[in-house]
C-alpha angles and dihedrals in degrees: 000000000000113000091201123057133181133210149180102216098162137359116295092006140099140202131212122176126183105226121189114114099171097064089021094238098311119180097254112154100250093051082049087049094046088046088051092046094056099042092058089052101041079046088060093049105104083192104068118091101172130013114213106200112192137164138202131320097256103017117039091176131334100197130236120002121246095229095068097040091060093047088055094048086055097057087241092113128036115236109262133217101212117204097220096099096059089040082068103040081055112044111122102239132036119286124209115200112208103201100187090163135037128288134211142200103321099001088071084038090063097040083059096062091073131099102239129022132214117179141174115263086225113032127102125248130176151147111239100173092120098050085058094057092245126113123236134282157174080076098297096149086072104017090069105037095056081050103055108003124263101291093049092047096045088057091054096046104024098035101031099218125179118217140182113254091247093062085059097047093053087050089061090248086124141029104234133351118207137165103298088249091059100047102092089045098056084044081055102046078044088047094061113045083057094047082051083080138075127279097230100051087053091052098054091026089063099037083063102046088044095046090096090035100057086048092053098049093048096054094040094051092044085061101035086059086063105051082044081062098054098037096061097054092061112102095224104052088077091062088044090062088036091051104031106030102102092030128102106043094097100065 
C-alpha cells in the first residue's frame, strides 16, 4: 500500500496526503522515500500552482519511528540526512500544510517548512527532540528561530513543550489555527488564491523569499548531523527513547 498519495483535486492545485495509519505517519524510510518521490513529480507538473499537504484526521506526523532510532542507538544504522527538507523549501510553488491532527518532533519540523500553515485550535504540537535525549533537527536551531524569535523557539526545542494549535497560532508559528474539521477546507481556501496567479510570478516570487531560508537550513542541518552524531553514541540516549518516546502529547 502506498503511504503517500497525490491528487488533482481542482484546477492549478495539488494534493498530497501522508497515509499510513498503522505507524501514524511515522518517518520510516520508505514513507520519507514515497514523500521524495511525490514531491519531484508534483515539482515537474507545470500544472500545479499550489500543493495542500495534509495527514490524517487525528495524526498529521509523528515524527521518527522508534524503530529506527533504536537501530541507530545501537550502532546498527548510520544517521541519515534526508533530503526531504530541502525538497520542501524548494519546491517551486507554494506549499499549505493542513495540519487537521496532531504533529511531533520532525513531523511539525517539516510542516513548518511550508510556506502556509493551517492547524487544528485544539491539537497538540510540539517539538520532543530533547526528552529523548536527541537534539533537534530538520534545522530547527535556525528554522524556528527565524519563525518566532529566540525565547519562543528555545521553549519549543530546550523545554519540549507541547501546545494547542491555537497557542501557536497566536505566537505567530502558524498562519491560522481552526476546528480540526475545518482545517482542509481553510488550506484549501488558502490553496486557491495562490493558485489565482501566475505560475511564473510564484515561482520567482517564492525562490526569493526562500533564498535565506534555504541557507539557513543547509547550515543548520550541516551542524545538527553532527550533534546527531554525537547524541547517539551516548549510552543514555537509548533508555531516553526508550523512556520518553511516547511521552509529551498529552500535554
Amino acid at each position: 500500500m502506498a503511504l503517500v498519495t497525490t491528487d488533482r483535486p481542482e484546477d492549478g492545485i495539488a494534493l498530497l496526503r501522508l497515509n499510513d495509519p498503522q505507524s501514524e505517519n511515522r518517518l520510516s524510510v520508505k514513507l520519507c522515500a514515497e514523500w521524495t518521490a511525490a514531491l519531484d513529480l508534483l515539482a515537474a507538473d507545470q500544472s500545479v500552482r499550489a500543493l495542500v499537504i495534509a495527514g490524517l484526521p487525528v495524526v498529521f506526523c509523528a515524527g521518527s519511528a522508534i524503530d529506527e532510532l533504536r537501530q541507530i542507538s545501537a550502532g546498527n544504522l548510520n544517521v541519515r540526512d534526508s533530503s526531504l527538507p530541502l525538497k520542501l523549501v524548494e519546491f517551486p510553488v507554494p506549499v499549505v500544510a493542513a495540519m487537521e491532527g496532531h504533529a511531533v518532533g520532525g513531523g511539525l519540523a517539516l510542516a513548518l517548512l511550508c510556506d502556509l500553515i493551517v492547524a487544528a485550535s485544539d491539537r497538540r504540537y510540539g517539538m520532543n527532540f530533547t526528552e529523548l535525549g536527541l537534539t533537534p533537527g530538520v534545522g530547527m536551531t535556525r528554522i524556528a528561530i527565524d519563525l518566532v524569535g529566540y525565547h519562543c523557539a528555545a521553549e519549543l526545542l530546550l523545554a519540549g513543550r507541547f501546545h494547542r494549535g491555537d497557542d501557536l497560532a497566536r505566537k505567530g508559528l502558524f498562519n491560522t489555527a481552526v476546528e480540526s474539521t475545518e482545517v482542509l477546507s481553510t488550506a484549501f481556501d488558502l490553496a486557491r488564491q495562490v493558485s489565482s496567479k501566475p505560475r511564473m510570478v510564484l515561482e520567482m516570487t517564492k525562490a526569493a523569499m526562500a533564498l535565506g531560508r534555504r541557507t539557513a537550513l543547509l547550515e543548520a542541518m550541516s551542524r545538527e548531523h553532527l550533534m546527531h552524531q554525537v547524541c547517539h553514541q551516548l549510552p543514555e540516549t537509548a533508555k531516553s527513547i526508550d523512556a520518553n518516546y511516547l511521552q509529551g502529547r498529552g500535554r
